[in-house]
Each structure stands twice: as C-alpha cells, then as structure tokens.
Backbone atoms as SQL, in Angstrom:
CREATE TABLE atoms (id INTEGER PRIMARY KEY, chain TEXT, resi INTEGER, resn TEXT, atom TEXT, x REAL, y REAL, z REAL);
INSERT INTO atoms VALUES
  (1, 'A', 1, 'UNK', 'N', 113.865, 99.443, 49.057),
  (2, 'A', 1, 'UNK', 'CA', 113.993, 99.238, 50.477),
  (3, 'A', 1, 'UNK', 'C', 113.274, 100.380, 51.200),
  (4, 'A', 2, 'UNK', 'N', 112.555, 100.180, 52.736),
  (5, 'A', 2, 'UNK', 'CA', 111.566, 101.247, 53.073),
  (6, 'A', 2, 'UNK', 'C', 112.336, 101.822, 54.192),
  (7, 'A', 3, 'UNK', 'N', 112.465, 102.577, 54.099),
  (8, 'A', 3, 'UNK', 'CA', 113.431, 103.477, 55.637),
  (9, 'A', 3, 'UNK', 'C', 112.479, 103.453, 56.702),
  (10, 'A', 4, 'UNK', 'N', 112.656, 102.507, 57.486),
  (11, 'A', 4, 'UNK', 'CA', 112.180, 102.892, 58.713),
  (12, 'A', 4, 'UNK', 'C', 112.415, 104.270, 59.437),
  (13, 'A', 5, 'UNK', 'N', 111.511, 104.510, 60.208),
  (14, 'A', 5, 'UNK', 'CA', 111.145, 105.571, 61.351),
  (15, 'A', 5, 'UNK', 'C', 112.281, 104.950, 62.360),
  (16, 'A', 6, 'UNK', 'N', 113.292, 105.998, 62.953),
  (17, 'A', 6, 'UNK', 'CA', 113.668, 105.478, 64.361),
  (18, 'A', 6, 'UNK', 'C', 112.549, 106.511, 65.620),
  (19, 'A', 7, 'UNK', 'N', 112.433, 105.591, 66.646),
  (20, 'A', 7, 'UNK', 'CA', 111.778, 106.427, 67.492),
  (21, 'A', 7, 'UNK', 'C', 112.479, 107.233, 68.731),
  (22, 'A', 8, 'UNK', 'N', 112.127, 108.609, 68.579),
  (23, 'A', 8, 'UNK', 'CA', 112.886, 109.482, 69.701),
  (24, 'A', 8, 'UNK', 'C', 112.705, 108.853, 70.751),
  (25, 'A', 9, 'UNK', 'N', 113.653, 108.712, 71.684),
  (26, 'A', 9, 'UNK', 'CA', 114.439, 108.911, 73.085),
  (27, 'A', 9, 'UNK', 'C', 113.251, 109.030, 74.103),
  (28, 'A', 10, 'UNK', 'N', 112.916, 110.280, 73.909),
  (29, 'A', 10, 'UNK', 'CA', 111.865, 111.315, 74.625),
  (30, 'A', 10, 'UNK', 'C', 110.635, 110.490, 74.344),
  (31, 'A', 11, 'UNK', 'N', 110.061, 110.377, 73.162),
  (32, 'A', 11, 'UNK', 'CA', 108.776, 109.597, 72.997),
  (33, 'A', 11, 'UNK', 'C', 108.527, 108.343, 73.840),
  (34, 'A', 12, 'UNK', 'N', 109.553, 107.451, 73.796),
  (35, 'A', 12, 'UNK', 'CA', 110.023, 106.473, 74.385),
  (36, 'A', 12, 'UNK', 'C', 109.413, 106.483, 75.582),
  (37, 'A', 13, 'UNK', 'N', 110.380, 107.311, 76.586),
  (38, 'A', 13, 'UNK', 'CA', 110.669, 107.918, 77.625),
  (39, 'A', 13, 'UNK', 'C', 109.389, 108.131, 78.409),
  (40, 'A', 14, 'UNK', 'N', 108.699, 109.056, 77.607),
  (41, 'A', 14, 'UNK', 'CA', 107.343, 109.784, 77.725),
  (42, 'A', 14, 'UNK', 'C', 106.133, 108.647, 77.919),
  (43, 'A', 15, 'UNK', 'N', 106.142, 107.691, 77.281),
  (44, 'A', 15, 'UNK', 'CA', 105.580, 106.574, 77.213),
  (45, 'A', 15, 'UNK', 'C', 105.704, 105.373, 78.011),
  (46, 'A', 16, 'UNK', 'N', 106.451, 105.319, 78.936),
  (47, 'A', 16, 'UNK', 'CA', 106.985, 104.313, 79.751),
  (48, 'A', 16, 'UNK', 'C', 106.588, 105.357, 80.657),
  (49, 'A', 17, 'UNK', 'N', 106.609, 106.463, 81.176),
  (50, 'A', 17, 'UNK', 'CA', 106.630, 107.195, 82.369),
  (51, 'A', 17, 'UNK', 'C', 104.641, 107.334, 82.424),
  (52, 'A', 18, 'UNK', 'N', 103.977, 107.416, 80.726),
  (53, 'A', 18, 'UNK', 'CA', 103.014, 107.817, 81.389),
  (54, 'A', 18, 'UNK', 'C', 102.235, 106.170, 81.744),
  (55, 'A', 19, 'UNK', 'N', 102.644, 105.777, 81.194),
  (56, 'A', 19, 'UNK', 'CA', 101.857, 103.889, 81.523),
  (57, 'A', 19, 'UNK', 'C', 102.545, 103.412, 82.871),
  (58, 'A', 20, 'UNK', 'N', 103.245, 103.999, 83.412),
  (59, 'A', 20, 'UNK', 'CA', 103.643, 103.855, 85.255),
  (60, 'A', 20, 'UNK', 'C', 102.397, 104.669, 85.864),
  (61, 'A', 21, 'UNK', 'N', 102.746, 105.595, 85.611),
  (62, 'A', 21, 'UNK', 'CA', 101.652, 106.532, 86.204),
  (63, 'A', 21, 'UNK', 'C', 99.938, 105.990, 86.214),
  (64, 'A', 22, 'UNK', 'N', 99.897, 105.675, 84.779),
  (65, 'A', 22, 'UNK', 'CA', 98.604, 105.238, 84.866),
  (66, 'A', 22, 'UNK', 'C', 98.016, 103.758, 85.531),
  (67, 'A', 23, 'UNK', 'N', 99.270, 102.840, 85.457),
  (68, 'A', 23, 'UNK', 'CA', 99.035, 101.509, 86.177),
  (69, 'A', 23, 'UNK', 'C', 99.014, 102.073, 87.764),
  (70, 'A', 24, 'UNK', 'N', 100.147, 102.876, 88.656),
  (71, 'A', 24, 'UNK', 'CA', 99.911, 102.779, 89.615),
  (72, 'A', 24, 'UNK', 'C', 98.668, 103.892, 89.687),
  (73, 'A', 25, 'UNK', 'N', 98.279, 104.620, 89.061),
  (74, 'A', 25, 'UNK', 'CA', 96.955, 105.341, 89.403),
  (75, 'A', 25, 'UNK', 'C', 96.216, 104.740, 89.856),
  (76, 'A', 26, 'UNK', 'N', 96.027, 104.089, 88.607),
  (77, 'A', 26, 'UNK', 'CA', 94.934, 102.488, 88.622),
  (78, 'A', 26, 'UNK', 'C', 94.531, 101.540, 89.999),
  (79, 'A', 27, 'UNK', 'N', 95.710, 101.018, 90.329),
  (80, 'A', 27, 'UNK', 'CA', 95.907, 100.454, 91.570),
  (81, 'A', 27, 'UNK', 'C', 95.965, 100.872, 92.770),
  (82, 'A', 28, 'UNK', 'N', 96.165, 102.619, 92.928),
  (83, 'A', 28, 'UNK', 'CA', 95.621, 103.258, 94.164),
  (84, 'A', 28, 'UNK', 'C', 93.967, 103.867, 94.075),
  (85, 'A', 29, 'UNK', 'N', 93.563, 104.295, 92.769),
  (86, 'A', 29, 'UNK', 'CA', 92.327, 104.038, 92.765),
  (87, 'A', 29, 'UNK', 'C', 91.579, 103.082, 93.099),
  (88, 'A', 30, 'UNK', 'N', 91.584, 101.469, 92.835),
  (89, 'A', 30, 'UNK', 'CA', 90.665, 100.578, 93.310),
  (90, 'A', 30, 'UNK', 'C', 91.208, 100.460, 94.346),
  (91, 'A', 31, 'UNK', 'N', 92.420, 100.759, 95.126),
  (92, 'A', 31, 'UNK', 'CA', 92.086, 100.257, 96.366),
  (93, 'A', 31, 'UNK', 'C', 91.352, 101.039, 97.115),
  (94, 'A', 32, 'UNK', 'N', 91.600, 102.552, 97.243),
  (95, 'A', 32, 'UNK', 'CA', 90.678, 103.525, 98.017),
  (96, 'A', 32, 'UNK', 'C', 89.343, 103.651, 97.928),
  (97, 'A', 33, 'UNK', 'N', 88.877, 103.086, 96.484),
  (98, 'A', 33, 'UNK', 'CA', 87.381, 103.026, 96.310),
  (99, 'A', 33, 'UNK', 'C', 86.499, 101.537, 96.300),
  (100, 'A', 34, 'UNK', 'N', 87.603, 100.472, 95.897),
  (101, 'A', 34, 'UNK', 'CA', 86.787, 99.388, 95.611),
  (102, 'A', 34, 'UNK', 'C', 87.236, 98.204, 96.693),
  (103, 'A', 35, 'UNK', 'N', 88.617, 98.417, 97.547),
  (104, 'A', 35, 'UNK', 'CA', 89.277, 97.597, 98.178),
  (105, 'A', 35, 'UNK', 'C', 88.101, 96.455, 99.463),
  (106, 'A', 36, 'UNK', 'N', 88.333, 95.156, 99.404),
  (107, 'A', 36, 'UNK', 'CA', 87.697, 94.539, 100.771),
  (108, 'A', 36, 'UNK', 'C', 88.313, 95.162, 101.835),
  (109, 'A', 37, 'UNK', 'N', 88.978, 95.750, 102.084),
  (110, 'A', 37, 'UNK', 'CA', 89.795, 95.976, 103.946),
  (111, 'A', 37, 'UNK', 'C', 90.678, 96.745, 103.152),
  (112, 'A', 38, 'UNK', 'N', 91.000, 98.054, 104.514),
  (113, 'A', 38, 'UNK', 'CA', 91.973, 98.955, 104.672),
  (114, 'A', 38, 'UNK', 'C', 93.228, 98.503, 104.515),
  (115, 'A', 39, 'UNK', 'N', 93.469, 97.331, 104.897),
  (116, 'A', 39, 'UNK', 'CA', 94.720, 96.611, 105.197),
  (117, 'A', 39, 'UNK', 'C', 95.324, 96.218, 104.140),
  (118, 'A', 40, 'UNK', 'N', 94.862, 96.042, 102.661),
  (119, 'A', 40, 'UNK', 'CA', 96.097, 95.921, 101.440),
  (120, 'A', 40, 'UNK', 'C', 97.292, 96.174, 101.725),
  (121, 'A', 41, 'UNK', 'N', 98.459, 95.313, 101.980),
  (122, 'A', 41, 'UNK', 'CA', 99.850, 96.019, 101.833),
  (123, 'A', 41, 'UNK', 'C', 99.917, 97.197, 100.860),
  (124, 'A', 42, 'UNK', 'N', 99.999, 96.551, 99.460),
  (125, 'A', 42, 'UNK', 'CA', 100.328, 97.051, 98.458),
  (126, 'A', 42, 'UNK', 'C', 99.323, 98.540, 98.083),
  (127, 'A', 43, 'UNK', 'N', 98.339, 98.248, 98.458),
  (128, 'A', 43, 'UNK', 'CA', 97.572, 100.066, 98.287),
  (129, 'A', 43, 'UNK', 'C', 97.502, 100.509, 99.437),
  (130, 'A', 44, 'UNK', 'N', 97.651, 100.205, 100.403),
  (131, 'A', 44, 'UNK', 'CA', 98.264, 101.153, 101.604),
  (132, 'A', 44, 'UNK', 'C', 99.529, 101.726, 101.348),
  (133, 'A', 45, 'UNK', 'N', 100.111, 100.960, 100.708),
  (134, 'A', 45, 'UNK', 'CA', 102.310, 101.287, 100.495),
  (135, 'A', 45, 'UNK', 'C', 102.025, 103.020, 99.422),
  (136, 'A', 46, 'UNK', 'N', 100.751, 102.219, 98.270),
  (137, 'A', 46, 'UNK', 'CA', 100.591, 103.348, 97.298),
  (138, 'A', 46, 'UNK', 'C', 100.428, 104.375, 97.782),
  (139, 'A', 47, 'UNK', 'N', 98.955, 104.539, 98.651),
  (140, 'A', 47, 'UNK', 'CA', 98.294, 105.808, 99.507),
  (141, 'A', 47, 'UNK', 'C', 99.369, 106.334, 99.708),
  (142, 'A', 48, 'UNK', 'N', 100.403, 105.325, 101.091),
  (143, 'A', 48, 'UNK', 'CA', 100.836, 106.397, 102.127),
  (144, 'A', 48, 'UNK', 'C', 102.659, 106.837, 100.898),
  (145, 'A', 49, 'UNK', 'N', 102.599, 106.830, 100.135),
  (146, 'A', 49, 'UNK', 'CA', 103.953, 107.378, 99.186),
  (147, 'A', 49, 'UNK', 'C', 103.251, 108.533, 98.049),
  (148, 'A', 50, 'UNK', 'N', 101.466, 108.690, 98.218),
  (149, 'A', 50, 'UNK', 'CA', 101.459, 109.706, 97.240),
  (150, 'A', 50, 'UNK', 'C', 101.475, 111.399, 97.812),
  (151, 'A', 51, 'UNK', 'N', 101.429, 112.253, 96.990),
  (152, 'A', 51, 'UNK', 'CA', 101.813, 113.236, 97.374),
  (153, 'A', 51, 'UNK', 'C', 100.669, 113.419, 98.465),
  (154, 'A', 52, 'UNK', 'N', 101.017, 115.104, 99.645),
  (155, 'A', 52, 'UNK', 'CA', 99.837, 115.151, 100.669),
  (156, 'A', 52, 'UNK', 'C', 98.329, 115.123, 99.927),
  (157, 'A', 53, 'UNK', 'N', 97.884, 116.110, 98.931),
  (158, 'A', 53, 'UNK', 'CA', 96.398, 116.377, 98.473),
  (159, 'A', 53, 'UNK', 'C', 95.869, 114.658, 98.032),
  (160, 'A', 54, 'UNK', 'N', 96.508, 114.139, 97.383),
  (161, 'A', 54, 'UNK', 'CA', 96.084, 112.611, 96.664),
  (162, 'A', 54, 'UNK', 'C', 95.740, 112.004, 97.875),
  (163, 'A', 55, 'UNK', 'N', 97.074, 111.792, 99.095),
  (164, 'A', 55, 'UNK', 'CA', 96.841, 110.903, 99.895),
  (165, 'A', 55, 'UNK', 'C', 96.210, 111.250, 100.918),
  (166, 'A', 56, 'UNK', 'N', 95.377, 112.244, 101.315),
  (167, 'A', 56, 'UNK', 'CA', 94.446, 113.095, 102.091),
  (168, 'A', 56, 'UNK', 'C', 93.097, 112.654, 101.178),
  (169, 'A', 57, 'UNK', 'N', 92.412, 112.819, 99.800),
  (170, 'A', 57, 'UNK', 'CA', 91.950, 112.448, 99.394),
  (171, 'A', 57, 'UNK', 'C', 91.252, 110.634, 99.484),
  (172, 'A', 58, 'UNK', 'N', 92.966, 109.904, 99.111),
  (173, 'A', 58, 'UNK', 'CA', 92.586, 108.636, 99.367),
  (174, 'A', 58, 'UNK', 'C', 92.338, 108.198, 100.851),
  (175, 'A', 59, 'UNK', 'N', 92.785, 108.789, 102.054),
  (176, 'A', 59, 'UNK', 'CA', 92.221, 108.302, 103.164),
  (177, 'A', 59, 'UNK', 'C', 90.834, 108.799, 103.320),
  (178, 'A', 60, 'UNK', 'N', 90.282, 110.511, 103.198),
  (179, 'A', 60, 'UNK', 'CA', 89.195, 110.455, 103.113),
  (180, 'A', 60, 'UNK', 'C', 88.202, 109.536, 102.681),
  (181, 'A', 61, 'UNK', 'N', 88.456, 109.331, 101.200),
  (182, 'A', 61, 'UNK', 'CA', 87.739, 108.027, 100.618),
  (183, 'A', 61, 'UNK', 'C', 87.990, 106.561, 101.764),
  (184, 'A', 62, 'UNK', 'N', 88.742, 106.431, 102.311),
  (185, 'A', 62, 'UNK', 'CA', 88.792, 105.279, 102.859),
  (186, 'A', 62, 'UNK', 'C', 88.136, 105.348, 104.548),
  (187, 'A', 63, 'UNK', 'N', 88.342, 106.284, 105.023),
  (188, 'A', 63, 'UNK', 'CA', 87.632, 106.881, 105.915),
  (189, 'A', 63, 'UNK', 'C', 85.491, 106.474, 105.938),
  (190, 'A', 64, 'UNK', 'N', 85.646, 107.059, 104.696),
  (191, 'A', 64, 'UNK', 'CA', 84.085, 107.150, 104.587),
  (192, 'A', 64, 'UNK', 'C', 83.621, 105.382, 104.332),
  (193, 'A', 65, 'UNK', 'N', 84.306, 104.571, 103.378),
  (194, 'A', 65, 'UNK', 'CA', 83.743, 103.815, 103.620),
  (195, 'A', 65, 'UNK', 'C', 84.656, 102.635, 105.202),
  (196, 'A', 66, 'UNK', 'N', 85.503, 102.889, 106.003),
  (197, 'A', 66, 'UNK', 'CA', 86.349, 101.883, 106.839),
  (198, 'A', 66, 'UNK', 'C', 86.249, 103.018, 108.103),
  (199, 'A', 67, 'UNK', 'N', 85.784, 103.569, 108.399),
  (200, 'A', 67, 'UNK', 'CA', 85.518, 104.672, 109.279),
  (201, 'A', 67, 'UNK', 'C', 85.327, 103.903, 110.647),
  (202, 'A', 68, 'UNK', 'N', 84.523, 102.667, 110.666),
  (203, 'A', 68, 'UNK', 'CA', 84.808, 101.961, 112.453),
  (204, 'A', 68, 'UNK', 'C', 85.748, 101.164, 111.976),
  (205, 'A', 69, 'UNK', 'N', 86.681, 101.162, 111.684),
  (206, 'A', 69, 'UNK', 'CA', 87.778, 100.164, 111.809),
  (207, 'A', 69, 'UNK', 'C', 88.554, 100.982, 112.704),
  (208, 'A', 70, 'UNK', 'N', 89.020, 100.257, 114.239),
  (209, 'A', 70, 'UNK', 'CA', 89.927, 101.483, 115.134),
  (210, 'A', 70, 'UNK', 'C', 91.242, 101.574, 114.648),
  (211, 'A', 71, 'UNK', 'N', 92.158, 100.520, 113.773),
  (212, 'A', 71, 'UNK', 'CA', 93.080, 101.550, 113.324),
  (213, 'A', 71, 'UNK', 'C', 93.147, 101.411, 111.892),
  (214, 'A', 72, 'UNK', 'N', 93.708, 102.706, 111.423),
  (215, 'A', 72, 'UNK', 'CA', 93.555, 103.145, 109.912),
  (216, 'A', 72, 'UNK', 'C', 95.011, 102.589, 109.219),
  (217, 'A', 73, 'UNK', 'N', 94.716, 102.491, 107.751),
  (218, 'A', 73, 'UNK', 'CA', 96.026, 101.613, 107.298),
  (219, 'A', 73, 'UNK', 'C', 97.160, 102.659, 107.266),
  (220, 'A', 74, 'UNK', 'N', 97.858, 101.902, 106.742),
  (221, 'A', 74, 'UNK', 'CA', 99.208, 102.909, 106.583),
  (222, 'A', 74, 'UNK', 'C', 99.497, 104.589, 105.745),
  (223, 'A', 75, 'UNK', 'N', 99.677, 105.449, 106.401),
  (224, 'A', 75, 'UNK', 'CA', 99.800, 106.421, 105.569),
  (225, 'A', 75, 'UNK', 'C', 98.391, 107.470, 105.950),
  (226, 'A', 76, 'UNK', 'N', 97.341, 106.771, 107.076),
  (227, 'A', 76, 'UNK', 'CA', 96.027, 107.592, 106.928),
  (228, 'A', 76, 'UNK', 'C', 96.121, 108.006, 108.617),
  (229, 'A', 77, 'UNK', 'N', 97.207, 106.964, 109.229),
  (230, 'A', 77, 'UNK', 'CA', 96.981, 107.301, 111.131),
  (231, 'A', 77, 'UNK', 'C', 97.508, 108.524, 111.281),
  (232, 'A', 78, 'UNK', 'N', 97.289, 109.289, 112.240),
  (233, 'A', 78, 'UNK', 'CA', 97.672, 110.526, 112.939),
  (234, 'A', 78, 'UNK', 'C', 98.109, 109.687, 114.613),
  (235, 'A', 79, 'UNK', 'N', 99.000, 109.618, 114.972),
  (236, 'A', 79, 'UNK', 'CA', 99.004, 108.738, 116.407),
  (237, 'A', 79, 'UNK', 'C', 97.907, 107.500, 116.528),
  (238, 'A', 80, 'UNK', 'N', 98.307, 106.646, 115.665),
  (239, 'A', 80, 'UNK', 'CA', 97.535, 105.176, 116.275),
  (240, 'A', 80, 'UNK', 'C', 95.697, 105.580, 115.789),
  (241, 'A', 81, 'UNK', 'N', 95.325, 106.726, 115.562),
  (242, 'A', 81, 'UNK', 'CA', 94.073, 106.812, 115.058),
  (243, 'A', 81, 'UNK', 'C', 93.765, 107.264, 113.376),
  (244, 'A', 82, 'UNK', 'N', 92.548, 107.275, 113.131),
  (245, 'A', 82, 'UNK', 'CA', 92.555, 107.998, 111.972),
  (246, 'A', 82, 'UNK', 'C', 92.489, 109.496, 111.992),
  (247, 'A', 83, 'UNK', 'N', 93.447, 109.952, 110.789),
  (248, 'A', 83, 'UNK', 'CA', 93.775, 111.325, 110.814),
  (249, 'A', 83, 'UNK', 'C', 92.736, 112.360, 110.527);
C-alpha cells in the first residue's frame, strides 16, 4: 500500500491566496490597459479598491489613453473630474 502525501494547511492556503491575486491582477490589468471604455463596472470596482500607488498608476494608464472623456470612472475622479 503507498502512503500518500497529506498536503499542509499553509500550502493550501498559500495557493488559493496567490491564484486570487493573480486572477484579479489579471483583470485590473486588461482593464487599465486593454479596456473599450472607462466605464467597466467590474474594473473600475477593481481600480478604485486597489491600494493608493496601483490605483494612481491604473488611472494614470487610463488617463493617457480616456483623457477627453469629461468624467473619469470610478476610483480616478477628484470632484466630478479627473484626478
């Protein structure tokens, strides 16, 4: 009979936390770089919940390419404009 391996807790753990991370990476990356319109619910929701440097980053990026759009999506306005 072959003794299975049980797998640590932590490994587990570690592995579910980093494949979150990397799916929503994923999905705030294409939206800031590859998105049709500022207006995505769902990668606007991402942008405006990541930390300040990321989400300063991702509006920049969105800035440069949505820059005449008069208002900016969620998470990028400073009073009704872009920040």
């Amino acid at each position: 009979m072959t003794k299975q391996r049980k797998r640590h807790p932590i490994f587990i753990r570690v592995t579910f936390l980093a494949t979150v991370v990397l799916l929503i990476g994923g999905k705030w990356y294409a939206y800031v770089a590859h998105a049709d319109t500022p207006y995505d619910n769902f990668g606007a929701s991402i942008n405006a919940i990541m930390p300040g440097p990321i989400n300063r980053v991702g509006c920049d990026m969105l800035k440069k390419r949505f820059g005449t759009v008069p208002i900016p999506p969620k998470g990028c306005d400073g009073a009704g404009r872009w920040a």
